[in-house]
N, C-alpha and C positions, 0 to 999 in steps of 0.2 A: 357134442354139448350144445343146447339151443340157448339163446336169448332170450333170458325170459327180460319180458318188456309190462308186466304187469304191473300191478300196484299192492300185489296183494303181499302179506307177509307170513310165512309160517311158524308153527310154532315153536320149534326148536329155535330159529334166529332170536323168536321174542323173548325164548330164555336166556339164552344166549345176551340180551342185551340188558334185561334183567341181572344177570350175575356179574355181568362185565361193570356196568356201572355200580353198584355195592363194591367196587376193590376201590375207588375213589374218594376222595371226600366231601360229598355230600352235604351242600350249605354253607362250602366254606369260603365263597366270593360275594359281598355283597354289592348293592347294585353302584353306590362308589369304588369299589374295588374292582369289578368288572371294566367300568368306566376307563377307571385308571389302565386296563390290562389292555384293552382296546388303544387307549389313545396314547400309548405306551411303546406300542408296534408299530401303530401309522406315523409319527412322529420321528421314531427313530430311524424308518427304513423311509420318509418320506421329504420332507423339505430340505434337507444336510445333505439324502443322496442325487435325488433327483431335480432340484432348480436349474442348474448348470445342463444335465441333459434335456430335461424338455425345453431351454432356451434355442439350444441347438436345433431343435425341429421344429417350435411353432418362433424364432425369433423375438420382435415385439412383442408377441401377443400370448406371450408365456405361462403372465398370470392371470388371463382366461382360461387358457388350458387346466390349468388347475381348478376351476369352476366349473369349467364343461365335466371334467373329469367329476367333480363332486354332482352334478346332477345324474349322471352316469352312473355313480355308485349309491345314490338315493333310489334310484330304480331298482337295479340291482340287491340291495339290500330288500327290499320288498317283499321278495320269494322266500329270504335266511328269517325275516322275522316269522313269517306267517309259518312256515314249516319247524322253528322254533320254538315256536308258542305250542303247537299242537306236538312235536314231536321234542323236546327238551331231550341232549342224551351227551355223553361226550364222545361220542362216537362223532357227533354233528354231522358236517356234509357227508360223512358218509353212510350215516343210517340217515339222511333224507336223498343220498342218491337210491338207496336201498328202498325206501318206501315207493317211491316212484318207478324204478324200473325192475325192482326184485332183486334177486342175488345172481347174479352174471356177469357178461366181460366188460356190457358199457358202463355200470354202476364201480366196479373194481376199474375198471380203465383210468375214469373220469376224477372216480375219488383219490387215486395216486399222482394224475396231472394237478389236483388241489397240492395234495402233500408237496410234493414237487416245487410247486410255485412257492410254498409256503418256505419251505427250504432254500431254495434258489434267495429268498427273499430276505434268510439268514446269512447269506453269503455276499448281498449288497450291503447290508448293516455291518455287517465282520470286515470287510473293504473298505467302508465310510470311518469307519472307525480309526483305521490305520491311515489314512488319507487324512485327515482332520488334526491324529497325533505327530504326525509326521510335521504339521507347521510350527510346533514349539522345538522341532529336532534340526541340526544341521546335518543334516544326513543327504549324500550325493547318490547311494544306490536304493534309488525309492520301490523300483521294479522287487527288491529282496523284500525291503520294509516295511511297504506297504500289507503284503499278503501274512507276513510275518506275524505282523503285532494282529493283526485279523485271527487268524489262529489261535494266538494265545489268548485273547478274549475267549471264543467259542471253548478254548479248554477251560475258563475260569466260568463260565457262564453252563458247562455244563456240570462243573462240583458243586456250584448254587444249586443248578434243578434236582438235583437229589433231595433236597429238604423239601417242606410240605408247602402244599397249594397256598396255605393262608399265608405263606411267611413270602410268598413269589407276589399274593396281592395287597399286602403294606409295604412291603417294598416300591412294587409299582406304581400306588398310591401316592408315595414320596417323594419320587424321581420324577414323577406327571408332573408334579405342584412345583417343584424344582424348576423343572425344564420348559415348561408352559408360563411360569412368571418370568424366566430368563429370555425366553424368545419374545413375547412381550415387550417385554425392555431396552432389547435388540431392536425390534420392530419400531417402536414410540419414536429412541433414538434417532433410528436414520430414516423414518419419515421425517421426522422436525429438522437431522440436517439436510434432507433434502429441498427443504421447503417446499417439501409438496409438490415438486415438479416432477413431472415421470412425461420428461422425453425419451425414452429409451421406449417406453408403451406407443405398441402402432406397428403397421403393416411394413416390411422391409424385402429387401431383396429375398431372405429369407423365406418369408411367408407365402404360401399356398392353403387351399382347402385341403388337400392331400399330408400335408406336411402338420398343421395344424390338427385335423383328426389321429393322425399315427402320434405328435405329442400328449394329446389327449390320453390314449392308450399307456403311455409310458407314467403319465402322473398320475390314470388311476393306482398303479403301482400303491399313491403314497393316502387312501384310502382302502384297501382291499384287506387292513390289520383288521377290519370290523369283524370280519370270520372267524378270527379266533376266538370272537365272546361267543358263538354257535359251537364251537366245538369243547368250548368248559360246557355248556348247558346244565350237565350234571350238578355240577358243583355250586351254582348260583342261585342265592336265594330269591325263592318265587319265581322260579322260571316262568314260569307265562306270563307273568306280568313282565318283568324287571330284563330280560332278555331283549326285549324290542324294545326297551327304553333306553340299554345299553349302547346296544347300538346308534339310535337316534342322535342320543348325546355324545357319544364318541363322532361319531362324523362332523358332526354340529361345529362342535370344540376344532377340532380338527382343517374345517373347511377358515373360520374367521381367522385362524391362526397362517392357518396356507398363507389366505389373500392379502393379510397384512404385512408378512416376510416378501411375498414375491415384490409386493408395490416397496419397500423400502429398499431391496436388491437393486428392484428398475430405477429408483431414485438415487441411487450412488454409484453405480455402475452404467458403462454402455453393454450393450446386448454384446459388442464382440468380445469386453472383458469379461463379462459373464461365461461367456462360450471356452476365453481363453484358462479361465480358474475354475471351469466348470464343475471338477472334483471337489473344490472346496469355496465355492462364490461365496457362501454367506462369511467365512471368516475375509474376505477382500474387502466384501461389501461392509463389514464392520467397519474397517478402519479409518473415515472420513469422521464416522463420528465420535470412536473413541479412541483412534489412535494405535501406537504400537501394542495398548491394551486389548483392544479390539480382538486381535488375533489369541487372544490368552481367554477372552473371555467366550468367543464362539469357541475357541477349540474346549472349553471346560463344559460346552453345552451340550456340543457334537458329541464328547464321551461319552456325560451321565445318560442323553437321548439314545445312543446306540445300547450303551449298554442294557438299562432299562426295556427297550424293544426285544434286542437278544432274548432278554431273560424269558417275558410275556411271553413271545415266539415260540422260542421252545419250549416251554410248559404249557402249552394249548397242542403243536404238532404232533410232540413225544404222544401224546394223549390218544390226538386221531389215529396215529398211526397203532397204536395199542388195541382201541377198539376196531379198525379194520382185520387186523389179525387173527380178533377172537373173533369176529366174525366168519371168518376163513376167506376171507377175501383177497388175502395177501399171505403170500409165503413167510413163515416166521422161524429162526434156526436161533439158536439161544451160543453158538459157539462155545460152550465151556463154559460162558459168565453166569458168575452168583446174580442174584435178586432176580423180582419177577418180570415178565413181559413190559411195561411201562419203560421199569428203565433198560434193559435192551433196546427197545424202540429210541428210547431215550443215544444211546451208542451209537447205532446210525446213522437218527436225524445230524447229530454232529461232526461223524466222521463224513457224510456226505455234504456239507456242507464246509467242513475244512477245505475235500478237494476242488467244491467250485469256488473258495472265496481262492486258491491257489493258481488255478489254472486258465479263471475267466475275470477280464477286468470291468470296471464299473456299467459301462456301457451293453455291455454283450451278457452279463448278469440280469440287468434291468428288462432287456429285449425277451431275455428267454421265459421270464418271471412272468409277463406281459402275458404273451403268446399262450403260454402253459395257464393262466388264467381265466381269460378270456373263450377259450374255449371250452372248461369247465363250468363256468357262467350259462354257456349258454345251455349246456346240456343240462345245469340246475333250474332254470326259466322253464324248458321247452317240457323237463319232466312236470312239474309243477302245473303247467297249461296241460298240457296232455292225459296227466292220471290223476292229479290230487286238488285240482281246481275247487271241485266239492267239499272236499273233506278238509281242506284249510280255509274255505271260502275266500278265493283271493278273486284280483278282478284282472279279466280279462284282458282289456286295454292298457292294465301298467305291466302284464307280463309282457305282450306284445312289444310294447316301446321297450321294455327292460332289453329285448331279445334284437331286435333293432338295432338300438342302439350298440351294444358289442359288437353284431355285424360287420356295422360300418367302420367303426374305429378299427377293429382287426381289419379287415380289409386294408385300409387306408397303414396300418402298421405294416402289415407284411409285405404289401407292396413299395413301401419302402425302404424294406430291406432288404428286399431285393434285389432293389437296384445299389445298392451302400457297402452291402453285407452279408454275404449268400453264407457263409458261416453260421449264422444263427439259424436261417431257414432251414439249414442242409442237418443242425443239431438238431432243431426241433423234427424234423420228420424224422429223423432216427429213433428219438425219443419218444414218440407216437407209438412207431411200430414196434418195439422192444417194448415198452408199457403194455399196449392191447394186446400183442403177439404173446408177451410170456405170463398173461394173465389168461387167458382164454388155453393156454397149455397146461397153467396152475388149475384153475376151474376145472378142467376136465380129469384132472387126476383127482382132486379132492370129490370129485362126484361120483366117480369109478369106486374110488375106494368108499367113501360113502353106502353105493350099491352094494358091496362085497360084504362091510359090515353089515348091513341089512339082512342078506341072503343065509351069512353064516350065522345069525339069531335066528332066522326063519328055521335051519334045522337045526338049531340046538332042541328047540322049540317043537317039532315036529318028532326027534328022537326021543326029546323027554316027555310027549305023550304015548 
């Protein structure tokens, strides 16, 4: 079986993506609901998980890393709108890995490293979650109850997604406006107790260019929810328009809100207490200005954010991974279960995510989420430059930097973890080869039998004249 590397598309796929999307709901996300679904995901899985890690690697200079990281993903996003606007599908990244390389193992490879991260990404959320619960609990075996109450979320978050798209985007809608006025207020507060002072902001023993670029990578983490409005496409009214505005404003919201949590963290905290309550610094960093309330009122935020994100999440992943399916891009076995393909996919994304919120802690979740990103990234850039430059009319010089830039942050990531944490590297190459490896095994049977059906119309065909 060859790689095809083309751009072209045939016509059975185009049926294929044609009937796939009609099982969906059609119109049912509007461009505030979207919004909300976007800023929904990046929110939950993003300032509550990750402040405390990427302190740990860019030190001082933490809440730059969260701006580097948002310019990083204003690049980045560049390629999802412009292949959005032109290609609207819920299929998303993976009918635009599909347009750009064809139907083969890098398109299936690359689109399951997305799934993957997307998941891994439910499995930071479902951690954060119980990490956050756990400060209203006196509970001494955190190691049990942490992963515990994680789980039990992803069980309650997966009987929600069974109900319909519109009812996953008022919901979402509600929990934004919640959660986004509550961290707000969080933010206001302990910048004013800070008085504005952010000695903790600045260059320290910590800090490198190395260390600083691989935090970068870990706090795009807490933009990369914007993918999920690419992969509703379907469902979103006016996609061509209202798709790239989605996104826009979802990062937008997203980055002011970052910058203003990180400076009120660095204003109440020092960088090593930061590092020390890392799992949960914003409810520490509450408490100078509100007190023993402090911790009741970030953990009340942490929830309805985690939860909210969850929800988004997986009613955007369940999706892609649905239409890669019926794409035939991925192996699909129904085990016995009632209902259609969706929510199967729907079973997975969750049970695969129980066992990494179970088995892998905050840290080593985030890394692999990263890794598994970033490399999709680039293979969405390089197709983008390579086959569909024309046909989306994007520009040259911001794919370049887009492509660049991950580069280097990966680089700068993996080497150090390298040196930290050969765990993670030694996961992710496993996962590389087991992904490419038993997609290019999959592919070759579903093309074999493919031929065979063809051969045996051919004489049906040939006997019945």
């Amino acid at each position: 079986m060859g790689i095809n590397i083309g751009s072209q598309q045939d016509t059975g796929t185009e049926m294929s993506e044609s009937e796939s999307t009609s099982q969906y709901e059609e119109n049912s996300l509007s461009l505030t609901g979207s919004v909300a679904m976007g800023t929904g995901v990046m929110i939950g899985a993003g300032i509550f998980a990750l402040t405390g890690q990427v302190a740990e690697q860019a030190g001082g200079l933490f809440p730059l890393a969260f701006l580097a990281a948002a310019i990083v993903a204003g690049f980045s996003s560049y390629s999802y709108v412009k292949m959005a606007q032109k290609y609207p599908s819920a299929g998303g990244i993976g009918m635009f890995l599909m347009k750009a390389y064809g139907k083969g193992t890098v398109t299936a490879g690359m689109a399951l490293l997305m799934y993957f991260s997307m998941v891994i990404n439910e499995s930071l959320v479902a951690r954060t979650f119980g990490t956050y619960s756990l400060q209203l609990m006196n509970v001494e075996d955190t190691a049990f109850w942490t992963p515990a109450l994680g789980v039990g979320l992803l069980i309650v978050v997966f009987l929600i997604n069974i109900m319909s798209t519109s009812f996953i985007g008022k919901f979402s809608l509600v929990t934004a406006a919640i959660k986004i006025g509550g961290i707000l207020i969080f933010a206001g507060a302990g910048l004013y107790v800070s008085g504005l002072s952010f000695e903790s902001i600045g260059v320290n023993e910590r800090t490198s260019g190395t260390s600083f670029l691989s935090a970068t990578a870990l706090a795009l983490l807490a933009y990369k929810g914007f993918t999920t409005i690419t992969n509703s496409g379907s469902e979103i009214k006016e996609p061509t328009k209202n798709i790239g505005r989605s996104i826009i404003w979802s990062l937008s919201i997203c980055l002011i809100i970052y910058l203003l949590v990180a400076l009120a963290v660095s204003g109440n905290l020092s960088v090593s207490q930061i590092i020390e309550h890392r799992d949960y610094a914003l409810s520490k960093a509450a408490e100078p200005a509100f007190g023993q309330w402090g911790r009741y009122f970030t953990v009340g935020l942490a929830v309805i954010a985690t939860i909210s994100g969850l929800l988004a999440s997986t009613f955007a992943v369940s999706r892609m991974l649905a239409m890669l399916s019926e794409m035939k891009l991925v192996p699909h076995k129904h085990f016995g279960m009632p209902g259609d393909m969706q929510q199967h996919t729907l079973v997975y994304t969750i049970v695969i995510a129980i066992a990494l919120t179970i088995f892998f802690d905050l840290g080593r979740i985030a890394s692999l989420g990263a890794i598994f990103y970033l490399v999709m990234d680039v293979a969405i850039h390089w197709g983008v430059l390579r086959h569909l430059k024309e046909d989306v009319k994007a520009n040259t010089a911001i794919l370049v930097t887009a492509i660049a830039l991950d580069i280097v942050i990966l680089g700068a990531f993996v080497w150090m973890k390298a040196s930290s944490d050969m765990l993670v590297i030694w996961v992710s190459i496993v996962g590389f080869i087991l992904i490419f490896a038993g997609e290019r095994w999959f592919l070759a049977r579903v093309d074999d039998s493919d031929d065979e059906h063809q051969h045996n119309d051919q004489q049906k065909k040939q006997h019945a004249t």
